[in-house]
Every structure is written in C-alpha cells, then in structure tokens.
LUMPA-808375 format. One record per residue: residue number from 1; residue in one letter; x negated, y negated, z of N, C-alpha, C in turn. Coordinates in nm, 4 decimals. Each point is the difference from the previous one (the first is absolute). Layout:
# LUMPA-808375
[NUM, "A", [X, Y, Z], [X, Y, Z], [X, Y, Z]]
...
This chain:
# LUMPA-808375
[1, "X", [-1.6162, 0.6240, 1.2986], [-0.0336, -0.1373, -0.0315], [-0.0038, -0.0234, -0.1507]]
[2, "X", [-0.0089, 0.0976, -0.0699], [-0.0484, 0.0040, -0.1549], [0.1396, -0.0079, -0.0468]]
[3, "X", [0.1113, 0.0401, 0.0439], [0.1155, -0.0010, -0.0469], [0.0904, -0.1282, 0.0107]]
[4, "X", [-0.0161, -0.0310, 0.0985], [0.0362, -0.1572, 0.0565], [-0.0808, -0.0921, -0.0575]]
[5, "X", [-0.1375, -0.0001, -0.0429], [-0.0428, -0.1114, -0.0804], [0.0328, -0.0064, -0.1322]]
[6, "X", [0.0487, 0.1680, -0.0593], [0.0626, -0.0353, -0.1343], [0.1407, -0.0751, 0.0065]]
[7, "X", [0.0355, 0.0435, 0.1059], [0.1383, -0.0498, -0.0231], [-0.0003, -0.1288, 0.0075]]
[8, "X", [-0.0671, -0.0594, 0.0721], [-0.0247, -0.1710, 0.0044], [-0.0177, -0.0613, -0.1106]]
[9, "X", [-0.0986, 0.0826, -0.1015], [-0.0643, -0.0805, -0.0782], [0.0754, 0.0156, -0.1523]]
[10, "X", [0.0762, 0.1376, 0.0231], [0.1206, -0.0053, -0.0948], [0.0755, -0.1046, 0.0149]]
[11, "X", [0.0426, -0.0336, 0.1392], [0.1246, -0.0776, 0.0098], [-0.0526, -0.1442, -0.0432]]
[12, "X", [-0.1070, -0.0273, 0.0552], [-0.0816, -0.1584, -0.0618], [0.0386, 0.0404, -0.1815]]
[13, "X", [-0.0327, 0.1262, -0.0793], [-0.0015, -0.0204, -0.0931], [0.1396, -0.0435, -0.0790]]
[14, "X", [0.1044, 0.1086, 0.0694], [0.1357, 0.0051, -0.0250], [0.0665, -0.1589, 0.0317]]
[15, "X", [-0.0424, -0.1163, 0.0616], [0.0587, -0.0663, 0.0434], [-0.0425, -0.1211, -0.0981]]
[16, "X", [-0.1693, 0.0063, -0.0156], [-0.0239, -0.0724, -0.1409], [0.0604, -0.0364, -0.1426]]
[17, "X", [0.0051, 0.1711, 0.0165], [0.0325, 0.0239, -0.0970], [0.1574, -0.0868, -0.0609]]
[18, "X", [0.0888, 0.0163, 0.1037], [0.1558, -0.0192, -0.0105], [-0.0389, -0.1968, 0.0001]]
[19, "X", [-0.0974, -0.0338, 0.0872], [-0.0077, -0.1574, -0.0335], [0.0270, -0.0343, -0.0775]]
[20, "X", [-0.1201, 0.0282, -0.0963], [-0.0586, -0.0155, -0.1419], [0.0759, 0.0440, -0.0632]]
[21, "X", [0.1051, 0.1140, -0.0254], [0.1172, -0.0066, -0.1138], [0.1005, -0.1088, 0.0477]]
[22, "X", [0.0700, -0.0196, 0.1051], [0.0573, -0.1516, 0.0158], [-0.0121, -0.0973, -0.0121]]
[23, "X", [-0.1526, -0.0206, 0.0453], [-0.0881, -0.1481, -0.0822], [0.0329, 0.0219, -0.1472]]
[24, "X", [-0.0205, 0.0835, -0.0825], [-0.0316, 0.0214, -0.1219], [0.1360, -0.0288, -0.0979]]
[25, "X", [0.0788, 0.0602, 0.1099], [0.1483, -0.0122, -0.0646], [0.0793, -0.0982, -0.0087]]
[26, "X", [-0.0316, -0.1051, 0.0462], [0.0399, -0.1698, 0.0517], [-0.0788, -0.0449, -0.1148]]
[27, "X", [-0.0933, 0.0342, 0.0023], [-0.1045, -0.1201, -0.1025], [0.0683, 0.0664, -0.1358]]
[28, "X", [0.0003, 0.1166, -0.0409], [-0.0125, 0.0274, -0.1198], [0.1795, -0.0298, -0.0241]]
[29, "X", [0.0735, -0.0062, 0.0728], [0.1313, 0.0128, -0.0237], [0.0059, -0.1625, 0.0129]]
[30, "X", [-0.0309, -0.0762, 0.0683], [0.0208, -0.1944, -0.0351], [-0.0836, -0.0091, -0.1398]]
[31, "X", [-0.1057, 0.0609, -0.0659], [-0.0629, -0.0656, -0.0973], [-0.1281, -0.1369, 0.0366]]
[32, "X", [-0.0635, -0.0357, -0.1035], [-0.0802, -0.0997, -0.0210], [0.0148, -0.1305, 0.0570]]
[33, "X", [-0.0479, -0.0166, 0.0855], [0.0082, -0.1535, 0.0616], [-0.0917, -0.0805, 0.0209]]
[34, "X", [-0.0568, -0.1250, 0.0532], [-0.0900, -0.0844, 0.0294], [0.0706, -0.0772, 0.0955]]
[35, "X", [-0.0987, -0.0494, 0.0930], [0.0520, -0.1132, 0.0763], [-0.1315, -0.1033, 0.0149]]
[36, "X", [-0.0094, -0.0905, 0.0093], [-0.1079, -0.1144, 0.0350], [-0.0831, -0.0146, -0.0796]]
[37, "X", [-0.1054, -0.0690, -0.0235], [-0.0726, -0.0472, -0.1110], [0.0581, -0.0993, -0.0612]]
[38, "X", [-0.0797, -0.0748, -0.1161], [0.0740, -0.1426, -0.0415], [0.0995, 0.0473, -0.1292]]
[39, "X", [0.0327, 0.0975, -0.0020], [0.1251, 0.0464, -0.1433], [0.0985, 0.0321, 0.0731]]
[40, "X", [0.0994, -0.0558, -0.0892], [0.1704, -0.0086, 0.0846], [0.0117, 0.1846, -0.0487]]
[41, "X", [0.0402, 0.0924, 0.0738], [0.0258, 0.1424, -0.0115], [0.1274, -0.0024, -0.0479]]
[42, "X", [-0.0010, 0.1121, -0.1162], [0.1457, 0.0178, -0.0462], [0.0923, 0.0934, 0.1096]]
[43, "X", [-0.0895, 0.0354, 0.0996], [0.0667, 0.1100, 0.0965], [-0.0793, -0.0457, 0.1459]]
[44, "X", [0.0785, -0.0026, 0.0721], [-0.1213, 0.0090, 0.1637], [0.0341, 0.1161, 0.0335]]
[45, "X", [-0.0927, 0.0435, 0.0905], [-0.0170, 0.1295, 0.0442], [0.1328, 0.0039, 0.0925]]
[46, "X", [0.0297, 0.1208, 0.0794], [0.0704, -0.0176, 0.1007], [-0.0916, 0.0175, 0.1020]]
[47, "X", [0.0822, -0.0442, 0.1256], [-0.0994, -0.0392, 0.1513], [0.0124, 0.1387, -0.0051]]
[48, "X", [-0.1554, 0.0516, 0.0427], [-0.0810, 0.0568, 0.0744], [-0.0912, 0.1033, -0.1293]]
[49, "X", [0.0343, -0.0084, -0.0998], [-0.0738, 0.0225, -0.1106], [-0.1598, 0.0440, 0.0373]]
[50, "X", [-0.0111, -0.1202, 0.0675], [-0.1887, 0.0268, 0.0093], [-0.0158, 0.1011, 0.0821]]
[51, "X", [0.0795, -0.0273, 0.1255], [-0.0306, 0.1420, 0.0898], [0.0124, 0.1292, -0.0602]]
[52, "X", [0.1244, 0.0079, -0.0596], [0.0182, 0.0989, -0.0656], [-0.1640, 0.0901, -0.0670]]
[53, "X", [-0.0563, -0.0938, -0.1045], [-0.0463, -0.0187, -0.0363], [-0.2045, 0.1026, 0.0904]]
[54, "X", [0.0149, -0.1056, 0.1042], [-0.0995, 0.0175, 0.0878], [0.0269, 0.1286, 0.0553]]
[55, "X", [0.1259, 0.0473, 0.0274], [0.0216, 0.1106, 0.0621], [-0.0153, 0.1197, -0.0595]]
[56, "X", [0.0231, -0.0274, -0.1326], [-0.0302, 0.1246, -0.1420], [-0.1436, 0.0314, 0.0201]]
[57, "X", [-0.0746, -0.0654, -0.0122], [-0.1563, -0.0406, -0.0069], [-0.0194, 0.0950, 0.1568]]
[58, "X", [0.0420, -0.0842, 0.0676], [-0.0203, 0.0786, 0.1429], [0.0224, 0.1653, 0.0189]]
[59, "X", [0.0822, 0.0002, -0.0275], [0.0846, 0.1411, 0.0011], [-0.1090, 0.1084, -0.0924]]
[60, "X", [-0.0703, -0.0388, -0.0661], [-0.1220, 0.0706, -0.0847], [-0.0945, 0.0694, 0.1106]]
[61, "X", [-0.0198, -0.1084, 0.0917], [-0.0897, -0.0116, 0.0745], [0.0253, 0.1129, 0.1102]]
[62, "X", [0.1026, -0.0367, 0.0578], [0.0561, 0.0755, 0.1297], [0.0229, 0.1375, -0.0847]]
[63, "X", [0.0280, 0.0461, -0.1009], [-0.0066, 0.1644, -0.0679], [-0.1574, 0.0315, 0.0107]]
[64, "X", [-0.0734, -0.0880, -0.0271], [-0.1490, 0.0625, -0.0023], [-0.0311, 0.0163, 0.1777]]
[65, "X", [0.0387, -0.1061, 0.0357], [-0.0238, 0.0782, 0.1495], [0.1118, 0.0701, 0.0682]]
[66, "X", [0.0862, 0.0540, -0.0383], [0.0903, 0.1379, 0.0223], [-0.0994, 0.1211, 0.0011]]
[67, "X", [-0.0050, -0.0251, -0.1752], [-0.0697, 0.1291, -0.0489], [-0.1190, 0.0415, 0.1220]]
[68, "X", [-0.0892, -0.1508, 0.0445], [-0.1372, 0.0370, 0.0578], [0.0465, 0.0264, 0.1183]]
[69, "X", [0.1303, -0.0103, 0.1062], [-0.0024, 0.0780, 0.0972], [0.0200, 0.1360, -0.0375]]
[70, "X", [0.0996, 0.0319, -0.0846], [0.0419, 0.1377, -0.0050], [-0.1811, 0.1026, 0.0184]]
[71, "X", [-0.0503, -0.0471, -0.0994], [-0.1687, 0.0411, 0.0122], [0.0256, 0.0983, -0.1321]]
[72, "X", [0.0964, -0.0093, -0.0521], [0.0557, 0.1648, -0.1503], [-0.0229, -0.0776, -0.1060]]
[73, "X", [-0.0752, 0.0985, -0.1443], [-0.0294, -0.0241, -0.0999], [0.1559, 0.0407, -0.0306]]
[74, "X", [0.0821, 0.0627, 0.0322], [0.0977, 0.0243, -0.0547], [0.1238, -0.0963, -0.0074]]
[75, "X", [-0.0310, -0.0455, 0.1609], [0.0658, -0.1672, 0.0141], [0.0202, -0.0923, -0.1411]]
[76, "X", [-0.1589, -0.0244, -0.0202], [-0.0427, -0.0607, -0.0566], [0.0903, -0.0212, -0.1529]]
[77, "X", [-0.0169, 0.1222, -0.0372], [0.0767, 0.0717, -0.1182], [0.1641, -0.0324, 0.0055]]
[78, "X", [0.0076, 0.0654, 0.1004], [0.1849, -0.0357, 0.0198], [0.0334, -0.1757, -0.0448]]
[79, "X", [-0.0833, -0.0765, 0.1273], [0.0658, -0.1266, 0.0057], [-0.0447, -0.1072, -0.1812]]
[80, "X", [-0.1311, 0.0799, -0.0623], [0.0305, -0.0530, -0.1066], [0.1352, 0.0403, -0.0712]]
[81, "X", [0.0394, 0.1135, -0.0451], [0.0771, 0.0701, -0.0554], [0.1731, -0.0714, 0.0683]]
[82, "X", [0.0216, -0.0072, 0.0998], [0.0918, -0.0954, 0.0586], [0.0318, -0.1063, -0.0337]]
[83, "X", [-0.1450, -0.0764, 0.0649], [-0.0305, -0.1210, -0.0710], [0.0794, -0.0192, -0.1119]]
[84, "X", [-0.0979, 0.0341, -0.1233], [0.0365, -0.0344, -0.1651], [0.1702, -0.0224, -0.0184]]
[85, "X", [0.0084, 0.1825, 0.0734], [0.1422, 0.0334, -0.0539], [0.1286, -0.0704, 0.0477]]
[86, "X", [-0.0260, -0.0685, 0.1289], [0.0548, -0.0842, 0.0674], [0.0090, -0.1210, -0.0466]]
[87, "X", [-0.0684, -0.0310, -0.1103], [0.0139, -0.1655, -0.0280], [0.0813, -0.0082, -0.1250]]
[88, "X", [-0.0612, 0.1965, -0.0601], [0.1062, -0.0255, -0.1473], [0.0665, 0.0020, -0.0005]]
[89, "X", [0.0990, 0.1182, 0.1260], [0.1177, 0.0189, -0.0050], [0.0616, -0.1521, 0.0601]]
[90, "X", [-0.1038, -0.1329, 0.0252], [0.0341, -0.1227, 0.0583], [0.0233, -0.0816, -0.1085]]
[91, "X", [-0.1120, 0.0284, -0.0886], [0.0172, -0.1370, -0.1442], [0.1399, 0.1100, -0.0251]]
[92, "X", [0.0678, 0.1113, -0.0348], [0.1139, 0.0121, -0.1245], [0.1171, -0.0212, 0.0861]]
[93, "X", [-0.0005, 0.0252, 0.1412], [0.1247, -0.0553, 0.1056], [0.0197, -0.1463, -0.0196]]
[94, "X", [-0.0806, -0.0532, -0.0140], [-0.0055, -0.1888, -0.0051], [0.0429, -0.0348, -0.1567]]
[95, "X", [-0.0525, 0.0932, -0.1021], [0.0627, -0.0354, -0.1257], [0.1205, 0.0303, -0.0468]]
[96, "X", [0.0267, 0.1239, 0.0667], [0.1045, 0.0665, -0.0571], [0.1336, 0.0134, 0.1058]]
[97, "X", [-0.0531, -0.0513, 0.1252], [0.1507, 0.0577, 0.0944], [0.0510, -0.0760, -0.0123]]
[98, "X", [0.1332, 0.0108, 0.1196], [0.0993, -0.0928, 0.0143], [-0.0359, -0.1817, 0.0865]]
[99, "X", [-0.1194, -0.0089, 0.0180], [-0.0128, -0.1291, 0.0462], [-0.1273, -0.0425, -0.0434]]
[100, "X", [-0.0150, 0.0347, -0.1996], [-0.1191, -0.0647, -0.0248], [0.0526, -0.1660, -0.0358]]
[101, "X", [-0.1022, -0.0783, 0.0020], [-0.0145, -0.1641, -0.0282], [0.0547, -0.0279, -0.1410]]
[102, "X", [-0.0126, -0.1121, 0.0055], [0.1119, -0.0685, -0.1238], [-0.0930, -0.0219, -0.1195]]
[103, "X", [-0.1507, -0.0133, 0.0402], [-0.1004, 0.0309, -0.1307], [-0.0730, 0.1521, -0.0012]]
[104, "X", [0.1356, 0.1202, -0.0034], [-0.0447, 0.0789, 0.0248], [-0.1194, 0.0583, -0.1381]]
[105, "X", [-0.1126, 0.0637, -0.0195], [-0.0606, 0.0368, -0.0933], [-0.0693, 0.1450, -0.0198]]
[106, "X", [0.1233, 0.0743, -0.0410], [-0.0250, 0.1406, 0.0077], [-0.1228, 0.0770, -0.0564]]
[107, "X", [-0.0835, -0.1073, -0.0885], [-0.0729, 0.0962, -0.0377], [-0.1234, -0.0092, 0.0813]]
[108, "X", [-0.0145, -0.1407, 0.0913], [-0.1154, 0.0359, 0.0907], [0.0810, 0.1335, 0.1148]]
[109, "X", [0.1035, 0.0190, 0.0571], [0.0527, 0.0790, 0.0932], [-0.0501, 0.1707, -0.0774]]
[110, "X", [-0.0206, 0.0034, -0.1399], [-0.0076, 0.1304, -0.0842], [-0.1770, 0.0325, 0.0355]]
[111, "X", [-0.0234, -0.1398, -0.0619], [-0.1938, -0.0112, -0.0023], [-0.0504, 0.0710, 0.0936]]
[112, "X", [0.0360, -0.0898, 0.1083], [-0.0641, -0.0113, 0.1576], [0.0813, 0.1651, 0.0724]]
[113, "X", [0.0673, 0.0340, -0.0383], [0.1039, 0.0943, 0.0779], [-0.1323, 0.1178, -0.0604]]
[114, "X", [0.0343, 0.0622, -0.0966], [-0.0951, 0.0758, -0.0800], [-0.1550, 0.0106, 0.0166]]
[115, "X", [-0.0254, -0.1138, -0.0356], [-0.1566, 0.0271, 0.0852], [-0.0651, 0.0195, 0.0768]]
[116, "X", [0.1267, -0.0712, 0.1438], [-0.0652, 0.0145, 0.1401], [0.0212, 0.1374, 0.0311]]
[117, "X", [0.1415, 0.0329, -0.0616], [0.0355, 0.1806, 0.0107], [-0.1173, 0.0879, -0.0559]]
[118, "X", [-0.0469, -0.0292, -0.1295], [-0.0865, 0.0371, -0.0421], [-0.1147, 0.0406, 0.1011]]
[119, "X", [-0.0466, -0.1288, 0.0430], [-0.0714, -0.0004, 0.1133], [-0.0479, 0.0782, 0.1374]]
[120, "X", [0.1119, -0.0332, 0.0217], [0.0828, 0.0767, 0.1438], [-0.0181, 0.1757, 0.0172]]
[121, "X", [0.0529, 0.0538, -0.1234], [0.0366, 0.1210, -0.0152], [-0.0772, 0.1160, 0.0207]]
[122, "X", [-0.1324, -0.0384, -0.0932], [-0.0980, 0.1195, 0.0938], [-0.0545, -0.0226, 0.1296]]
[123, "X", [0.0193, -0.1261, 0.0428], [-0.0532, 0.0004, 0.1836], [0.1400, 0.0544, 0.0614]]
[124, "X", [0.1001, 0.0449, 0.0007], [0.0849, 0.0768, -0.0048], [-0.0306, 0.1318, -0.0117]]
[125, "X", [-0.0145, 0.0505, -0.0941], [-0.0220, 0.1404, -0.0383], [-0.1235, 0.0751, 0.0390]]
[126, "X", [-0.1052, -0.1073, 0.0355], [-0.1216, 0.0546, 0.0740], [0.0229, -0.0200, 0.1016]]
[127, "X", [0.0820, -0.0691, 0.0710], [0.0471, 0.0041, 0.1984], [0.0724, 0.1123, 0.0265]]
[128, "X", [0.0439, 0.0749, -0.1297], [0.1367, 0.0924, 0.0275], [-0.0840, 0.1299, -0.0157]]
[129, "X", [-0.0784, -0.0130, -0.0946], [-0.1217, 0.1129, -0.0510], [-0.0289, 0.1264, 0.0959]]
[130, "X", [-0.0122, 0.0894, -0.0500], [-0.0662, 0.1024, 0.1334], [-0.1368, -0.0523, -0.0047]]
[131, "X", [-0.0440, -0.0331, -0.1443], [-0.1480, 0.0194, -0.0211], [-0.0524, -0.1657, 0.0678]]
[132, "X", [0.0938, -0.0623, 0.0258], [-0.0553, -0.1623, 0.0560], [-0.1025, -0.0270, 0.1052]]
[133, "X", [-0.0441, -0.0925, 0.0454], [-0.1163, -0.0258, 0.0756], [0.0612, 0.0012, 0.1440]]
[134, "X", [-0.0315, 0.1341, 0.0478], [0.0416, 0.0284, 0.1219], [-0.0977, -0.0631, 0.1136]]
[135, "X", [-0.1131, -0.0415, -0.0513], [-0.1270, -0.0343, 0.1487], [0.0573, -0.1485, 0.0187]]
[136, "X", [-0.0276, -0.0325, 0.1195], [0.0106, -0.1178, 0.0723], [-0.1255, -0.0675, -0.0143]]
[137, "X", [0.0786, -0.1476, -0.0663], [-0.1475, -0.0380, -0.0324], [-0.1048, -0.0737, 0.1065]]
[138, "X", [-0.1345, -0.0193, 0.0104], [-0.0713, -0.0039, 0.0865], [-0.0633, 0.1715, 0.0463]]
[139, "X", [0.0590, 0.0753, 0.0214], [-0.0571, 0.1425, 0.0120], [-0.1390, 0.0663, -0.0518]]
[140, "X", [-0.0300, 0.0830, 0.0349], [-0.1069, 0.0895, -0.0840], [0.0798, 0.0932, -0.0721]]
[141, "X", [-0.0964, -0.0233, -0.1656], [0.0650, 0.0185, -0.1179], [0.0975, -0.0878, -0.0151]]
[142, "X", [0.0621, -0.0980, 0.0366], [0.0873, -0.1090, -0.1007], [-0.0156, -0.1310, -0.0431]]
C-alpha cells in the first residue's frame, strides 16, 4: 500500500508539475497584457489568460497535496527541486526557443531561469542524497 500511495502522489506531483510549466510558458512567451478596467490596453490578453493564470496558482496547490499523499520528506524535497527546475528550464525555453513571443525579453528568461534553478537545485541534490530525509513524515522520529 506504501508503494502505490507514493506512486499516486508522485504522479499528482508529476502532473502539476507539467501544468504549471505550460501555464507558465503561454504567459511568459505572449508577454504583458491587461484587459478591462476604464484604460484602453496597449495589448489584451489572449482568451483564456486568466485560467491559465488560476491554474498556475492551482497547480501549487495540487504539488502540496501530492507531496502529502506520498507521506515522504523526500517527496517533499524532490517535487521542490522539480518544481523550481521545471519552471527555469520554462522561463529560458519561452525566451530563448524557437516559439518565443514577439516582445520577447531575455533578460527576465536569464533572471527568472537562474534563480528558480538556483532554487530548485539543492531540493534536488538532497532527494538524490544518501544522507536525505528518509522517515515518512507523520512517523515516530519524523
């Protein structure tokens, strides 16, 4: 049963995860927009923007409850480390590939790429760790 609930709660994580770089990659690859309010917008958004939007936000959510089925501090670790690294390698694909936007702006794709990697990297290296947090959390001792 312990094996099958990780795998569930990986896959909730793994599936977030891939949302939220597609959400991420639409928004950051159209650029800056507005729609409604009383100022004429130099840009409208494109339709479905907000969802997009809501779904990024969401997708946060559904990783934290991945992680809490899996019941692993190590989970935990991984899907940050994913996470991060998943969005940077998302901002420099959107700045730099072959289907970035027409206000493309490489140096947020550098900023944001770098830091979230930054980020990312030791929840990575402590999921991969021998020495990482092997107890399941909720347990005695974890």
């Amino acid at each position: 049963m312990s094996r099958i609930r990780a795998l569930i709660g990986l896959a909730v994580v793994g599936g977030c995860v891939l949302f939220a770089c597609w959400a991420l990659f639409d928004l950051v690859r159209f650029g800056s927009c507005a729609s409604g309010g009383p100022y004429v917008s130099a840009r409208e958004c494109a339709p479905g923007t907000g969802w997009k939007i809501m779904g990024l936000t969401g997708s946060i959510f559904g990783i934290l409850l991945g992680v809490a089925i899996t019941g692993s501090a190590r989970a935990g670790l991984a899907a940050w480390g994913i996470g991060f690294c998943g969005l940077a390698a998302t901002f420099l694909l959107a700045s730099f590939g072959p289907a970035h936007g027409p206000d493309n702006q490489p140096a947020l794709g550098i900023g944001m790429g770098v830091l979230f990697g930054l980020m990312g990297l030791p929840g990575l290296l402590g999921a991969m760790s021998a020495r990482g947090p092997k107890v399941a959390v909720g347990s005695p001792g974890g």
